[in-house]
C-alpha distance (Angstrom), angle and dihedral (degrees) to the residues before:
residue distance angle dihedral
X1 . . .
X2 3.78 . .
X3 3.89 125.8 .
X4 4.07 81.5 -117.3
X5 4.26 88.1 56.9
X6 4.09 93.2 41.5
X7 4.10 93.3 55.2
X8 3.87 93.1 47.4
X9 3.69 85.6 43.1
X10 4.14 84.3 53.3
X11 4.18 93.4 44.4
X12 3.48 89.4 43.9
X13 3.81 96.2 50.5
X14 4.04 87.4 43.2
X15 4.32 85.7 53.8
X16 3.54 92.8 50.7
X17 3.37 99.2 47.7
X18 3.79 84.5 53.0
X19 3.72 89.7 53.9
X20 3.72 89.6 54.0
X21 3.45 94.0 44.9
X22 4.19 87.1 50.6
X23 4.07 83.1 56.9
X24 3.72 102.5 48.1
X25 3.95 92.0 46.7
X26 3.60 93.7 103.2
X27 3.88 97.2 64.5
X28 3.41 95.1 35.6
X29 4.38 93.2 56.1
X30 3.52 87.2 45.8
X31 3.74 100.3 52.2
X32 4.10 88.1 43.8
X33 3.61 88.1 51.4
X34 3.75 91.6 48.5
X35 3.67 90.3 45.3
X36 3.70 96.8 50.5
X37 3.89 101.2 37.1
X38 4.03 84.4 49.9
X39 3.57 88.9 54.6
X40 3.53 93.4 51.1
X41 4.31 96.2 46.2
X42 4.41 80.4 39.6
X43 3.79 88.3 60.3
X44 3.93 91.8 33.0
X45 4.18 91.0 54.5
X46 3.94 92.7 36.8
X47 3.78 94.2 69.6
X48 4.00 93.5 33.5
X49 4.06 90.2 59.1
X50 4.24 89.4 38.1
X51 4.36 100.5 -107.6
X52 3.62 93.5 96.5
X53 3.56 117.2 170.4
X54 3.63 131.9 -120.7
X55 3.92 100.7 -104.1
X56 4.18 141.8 -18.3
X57 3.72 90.8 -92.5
X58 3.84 94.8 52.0
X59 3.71 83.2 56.0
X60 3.72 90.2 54.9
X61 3.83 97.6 49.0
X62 3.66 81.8 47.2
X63 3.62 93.6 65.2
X64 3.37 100.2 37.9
X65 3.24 95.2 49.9
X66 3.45 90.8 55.1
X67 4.06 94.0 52.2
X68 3.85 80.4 68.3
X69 3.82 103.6 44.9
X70 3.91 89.8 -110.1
X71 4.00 115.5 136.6
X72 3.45 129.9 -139.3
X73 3.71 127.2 -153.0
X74 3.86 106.3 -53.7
X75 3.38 139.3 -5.5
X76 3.77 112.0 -103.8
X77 3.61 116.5 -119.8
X78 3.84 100.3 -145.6
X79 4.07 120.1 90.5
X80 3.58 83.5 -134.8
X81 3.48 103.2 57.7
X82 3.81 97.3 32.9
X83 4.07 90.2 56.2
X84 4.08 82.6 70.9
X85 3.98 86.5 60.9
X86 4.22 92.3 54.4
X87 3.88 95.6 40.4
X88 3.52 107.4 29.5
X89 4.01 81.0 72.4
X90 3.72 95.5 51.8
X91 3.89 82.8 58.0
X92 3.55 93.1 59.1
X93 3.83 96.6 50.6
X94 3.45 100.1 41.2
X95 4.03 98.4 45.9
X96 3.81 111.4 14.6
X97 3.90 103.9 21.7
X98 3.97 91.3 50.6
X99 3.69 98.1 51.3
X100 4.17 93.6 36.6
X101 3.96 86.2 65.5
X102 3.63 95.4 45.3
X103 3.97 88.3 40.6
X104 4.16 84.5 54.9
X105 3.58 101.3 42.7
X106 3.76 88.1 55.7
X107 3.68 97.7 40.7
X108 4.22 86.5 53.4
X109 3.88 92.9 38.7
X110 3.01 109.0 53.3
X111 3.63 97.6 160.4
X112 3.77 98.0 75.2
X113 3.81 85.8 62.4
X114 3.70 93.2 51.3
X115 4.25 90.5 146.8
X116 3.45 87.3 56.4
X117 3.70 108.8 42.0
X118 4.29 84.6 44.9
X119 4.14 86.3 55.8
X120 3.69 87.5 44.4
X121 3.66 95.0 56.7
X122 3.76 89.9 42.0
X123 3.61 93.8 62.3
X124 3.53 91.9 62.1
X125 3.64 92.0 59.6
X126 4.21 119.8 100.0
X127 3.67 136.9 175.8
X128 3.66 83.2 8.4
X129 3.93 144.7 134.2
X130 3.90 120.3 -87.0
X131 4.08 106.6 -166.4
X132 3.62 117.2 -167.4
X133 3.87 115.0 -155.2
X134 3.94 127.6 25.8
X135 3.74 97.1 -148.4
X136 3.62 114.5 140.4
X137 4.20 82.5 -82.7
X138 3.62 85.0 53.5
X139 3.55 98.5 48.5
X140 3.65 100.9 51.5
X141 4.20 88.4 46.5
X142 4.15 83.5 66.9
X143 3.85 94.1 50.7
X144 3.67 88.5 53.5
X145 3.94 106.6 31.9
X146 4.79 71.5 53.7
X147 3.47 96.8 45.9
X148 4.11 84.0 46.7
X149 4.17 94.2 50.3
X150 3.39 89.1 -109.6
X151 3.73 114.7 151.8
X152 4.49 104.1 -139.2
X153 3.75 132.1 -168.5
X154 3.98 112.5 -167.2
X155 4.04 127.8 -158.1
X156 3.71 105.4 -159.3
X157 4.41 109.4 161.3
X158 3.77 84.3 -161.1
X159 4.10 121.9 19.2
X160 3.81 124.0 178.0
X161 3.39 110.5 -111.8
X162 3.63 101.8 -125.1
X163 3.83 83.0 52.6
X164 3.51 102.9 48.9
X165 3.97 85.1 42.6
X166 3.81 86.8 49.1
X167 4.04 88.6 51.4
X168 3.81 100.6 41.3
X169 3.89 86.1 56.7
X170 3.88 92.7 68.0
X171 3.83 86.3 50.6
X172 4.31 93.0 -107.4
X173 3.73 105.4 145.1
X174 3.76 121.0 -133.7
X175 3.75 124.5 -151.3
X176 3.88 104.6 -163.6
X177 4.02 93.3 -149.0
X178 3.72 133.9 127.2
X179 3.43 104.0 -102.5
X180 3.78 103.4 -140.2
X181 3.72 88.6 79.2
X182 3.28 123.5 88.9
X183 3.76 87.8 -132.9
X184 3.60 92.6 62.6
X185 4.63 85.9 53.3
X186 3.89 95.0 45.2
X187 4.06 93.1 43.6
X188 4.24 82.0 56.0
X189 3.68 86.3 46.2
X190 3.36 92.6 -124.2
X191 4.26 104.3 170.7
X192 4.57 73.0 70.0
X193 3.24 98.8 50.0
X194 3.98 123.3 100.7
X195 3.83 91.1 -156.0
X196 3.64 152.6 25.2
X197 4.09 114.7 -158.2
X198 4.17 106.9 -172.8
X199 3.68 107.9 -153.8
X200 3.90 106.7 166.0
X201 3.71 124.1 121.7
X202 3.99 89.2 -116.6
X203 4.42 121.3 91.3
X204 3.52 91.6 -166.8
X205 4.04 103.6 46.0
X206 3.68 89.9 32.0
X207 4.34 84.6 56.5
X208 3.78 95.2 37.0
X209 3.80 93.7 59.0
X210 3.80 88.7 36.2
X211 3.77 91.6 61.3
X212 4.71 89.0 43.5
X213 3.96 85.7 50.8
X214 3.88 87.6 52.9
X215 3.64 86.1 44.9
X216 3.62 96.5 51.4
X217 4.01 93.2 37.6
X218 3.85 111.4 26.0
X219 3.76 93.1 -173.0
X220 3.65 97.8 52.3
X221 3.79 126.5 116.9
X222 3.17 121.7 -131.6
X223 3.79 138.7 -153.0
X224 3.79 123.0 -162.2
X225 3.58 134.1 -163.9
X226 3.95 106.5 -151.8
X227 3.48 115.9 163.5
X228 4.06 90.7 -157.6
X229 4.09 98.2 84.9
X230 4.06 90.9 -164.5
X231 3.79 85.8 53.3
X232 3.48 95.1 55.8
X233 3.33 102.9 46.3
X234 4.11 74.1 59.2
X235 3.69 101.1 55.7
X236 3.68 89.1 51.6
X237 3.55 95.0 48.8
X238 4.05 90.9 51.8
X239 3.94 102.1 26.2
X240 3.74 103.8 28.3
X241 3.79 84.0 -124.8
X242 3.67 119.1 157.0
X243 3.76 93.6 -131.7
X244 4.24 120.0 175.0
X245 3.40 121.9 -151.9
X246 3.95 130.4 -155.2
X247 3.07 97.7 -70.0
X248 3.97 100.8 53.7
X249 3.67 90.3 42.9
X250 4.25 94.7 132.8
X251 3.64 125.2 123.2
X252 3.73 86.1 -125.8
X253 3.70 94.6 57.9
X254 3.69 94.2 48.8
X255 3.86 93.7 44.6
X256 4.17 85.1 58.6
X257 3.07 90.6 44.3
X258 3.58 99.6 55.5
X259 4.01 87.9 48.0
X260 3.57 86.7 56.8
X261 4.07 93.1 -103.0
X262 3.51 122.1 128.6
X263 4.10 108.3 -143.9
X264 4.05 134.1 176.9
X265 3.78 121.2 -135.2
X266 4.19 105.6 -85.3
X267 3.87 115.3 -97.8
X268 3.30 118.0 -162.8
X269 3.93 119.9 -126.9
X270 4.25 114.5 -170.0
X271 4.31 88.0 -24.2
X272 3.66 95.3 -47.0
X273 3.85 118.2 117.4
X274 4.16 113.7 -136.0
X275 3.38 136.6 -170.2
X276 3.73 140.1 -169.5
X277 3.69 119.6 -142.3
X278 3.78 140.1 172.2
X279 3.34 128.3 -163.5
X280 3.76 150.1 146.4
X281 3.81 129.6 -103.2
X282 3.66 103.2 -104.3
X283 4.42 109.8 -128.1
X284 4.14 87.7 -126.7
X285 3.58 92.3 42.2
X286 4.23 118.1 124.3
X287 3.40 81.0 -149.7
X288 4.10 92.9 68.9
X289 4.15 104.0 99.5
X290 4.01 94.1 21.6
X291 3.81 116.8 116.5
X292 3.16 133.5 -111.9
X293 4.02 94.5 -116.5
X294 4.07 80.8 52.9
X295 3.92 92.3 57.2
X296 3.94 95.1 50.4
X297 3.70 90.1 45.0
X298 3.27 103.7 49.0
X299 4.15 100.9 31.7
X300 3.78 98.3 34.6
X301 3.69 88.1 -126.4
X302 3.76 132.5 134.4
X303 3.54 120.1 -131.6
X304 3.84 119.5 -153.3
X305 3.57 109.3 172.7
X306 4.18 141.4 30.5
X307 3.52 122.0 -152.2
X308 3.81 109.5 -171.3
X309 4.08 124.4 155.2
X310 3.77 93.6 -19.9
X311 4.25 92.0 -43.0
X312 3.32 122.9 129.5
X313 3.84 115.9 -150.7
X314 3.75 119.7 -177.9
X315 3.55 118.3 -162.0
X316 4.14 94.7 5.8
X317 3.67 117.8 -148.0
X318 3.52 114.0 -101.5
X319 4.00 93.0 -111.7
X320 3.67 88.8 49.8
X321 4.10 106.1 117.4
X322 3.41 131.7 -122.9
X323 3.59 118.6 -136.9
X324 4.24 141.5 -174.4
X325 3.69 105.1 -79.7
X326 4.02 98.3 24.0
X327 3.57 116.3 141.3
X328 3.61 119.7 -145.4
X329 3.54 145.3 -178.7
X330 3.87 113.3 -140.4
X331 3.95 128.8 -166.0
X332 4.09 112.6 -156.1
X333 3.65 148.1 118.5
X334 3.76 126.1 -86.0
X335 3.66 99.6 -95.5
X336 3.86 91.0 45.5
X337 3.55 102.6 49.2
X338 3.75 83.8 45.3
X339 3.78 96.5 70.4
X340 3.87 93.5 34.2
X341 4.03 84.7 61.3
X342 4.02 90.8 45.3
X343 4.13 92.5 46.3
X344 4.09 88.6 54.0
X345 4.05 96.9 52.8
């Protein structure tokens, strides 16, 4: 596990024991309130019946103390006073004790709150990838948005268990929601996220909670699986959305996508599997102010063509710069274009 995994492991454990805490507030006011306003009568009574104590906060302590069968100093004498000893301790088993051993059993087990602890881990997610659907589709996009560095969040109503299983392992979360409530969007922490892939089987749901997560987000990108190819070539015309139609429909594709690359399917030329990708030079890139020549080199990539300030280059020069905002189009093998994609987050 990476030092990245163990301190969103520690955040999410810290949120989740906030949530907890959140649920068990209603036992825990009333037994303060208890506590304190017996304290107050306790110190009240103790001077009307002549054993006063020596100040408000002894009084306190005192009943406290007594909600957990703990004595302090010496009996009283008066009925009155010594009925706060035999009930405060009913108090603390029926309100505080009870919902301190629930509280603990799901702090330790976290397991039989699996919904909650996947949310939990969610919310410590930014800037990253919310995939809706864990299909077979769906399940290949999180091996390759992992095998990219890409940090996922999936919304799957009902995942196969081998699948989900298969998923948890690489530390995704899964938040099994319908995600055409808004519930489902803000448990993925979606006003974070950087993008929105949509990998169901459905055009209409997989548009309807395209257009809420651009409601929710306005900035984020969104990638659509549409099976109709004239329709989207329409929603990217109207939305901006980068939406694939049947004939893109590979994890690979979508994974690009989502990283703001545009790839073709691989073809394979004497064993060797190539790809074509475009993309744009990212504005935190290291790769921004590197040459072409450098890129090659370094990536074992071919570039083709140079987009700078509306200028088409094919076949740059190797001294030719790169630049924030470049676009370029990149022949290279899988493995290859995968860490040139990585290196220009």
């Amino acid at each position: 596990m990476s030092i990245t995994q163990r301190w969103r492991g520690l955040r999410a454990a810290w949120r989740d024991t906030l949530i907890l805490l959140n649920e068990f507030r209603t036992p825990l006011i009333i037994f303060t309130a208890i506590v304190v306003g017996g304290g107050f009568y306790y110190n009240w009574l103790s001077f009307e019946v002549g054993e006063p104590v020596q100040s408000l906060g002894e009084a306190v302590f005192t009943v406290l103390s007594a909600a957990f069968l703990q004595a302090v100093g010496d009996f009283p004498l008066h009925p009155y006073l010594q009925a706060f000893h035999f009930l405060m301790p009913l108090v603390g088993v029926i309100i505080l004790a009870q919902g301190l051993a629930d509280f603990g059993s799901l702090l330790f087990n976290r397991r039989s709150r699996s919904k909650e602890w996947e949310m939990a881990v969610a919310s410590t997610l930014n800037n990253h990838i919310v995939l809706v659907g864990l299909g077979h589709l769906g399940y290949r996009i999180v091996e390759k948005l992992n095998e990219m560095g890409r940090d996922v969040a999936v919304i799957e109503l009902d995942p196969k268990v081998d699948t989900f299983r298969a998923v948890q392992k690489i530390g995704v979360p899964v938040i099994q929601e319908d995600a055409t409530r808004d519930a489902a969007l803000e448990a993925a922490n979606i006003k974070n996220a950087h993008t929105i892939i949509l990998a169901s089987q459905k055009d209409s749901m997989n548009l309807q909670i395209a257009l809420k997560a651009r409601s929710m987000n306005p900035d984020i990108h969104v990638v659509i699986r549409i099976f109709d190819e004239d329709f989207a070539h329409a929603l990217h015309d109207q939305f901006g959305f980068t939406a694939l139609s049947a004939t893109e429909m590979a994890a690979p594709v979508f994974a690009a996508a989502a990283a703001g690359a545009d790839v073709t399917n691989p073809i394979s030329i004497e064993g060797q599997q190539l790809s074509l990708a475009r993309m744009k030079i990212s504005g935190k890139s290291d790769l921004a102010d590197k040459t072409i020549g450098y890129v090659e080199d370094n990536y074992k990539l071919t570039i083709i063509l140079l987009r700078h300030n509306d200028h088409s280059e094919m076949h740059p020069k190797d001294t030719s710069p790169l630049h924030a905002g470049d676009t370029i189009a990149v022949l290279g093998g899988p493995d290859q274009l995968k860490q040139f994609m990585q290196d220009n987050q």
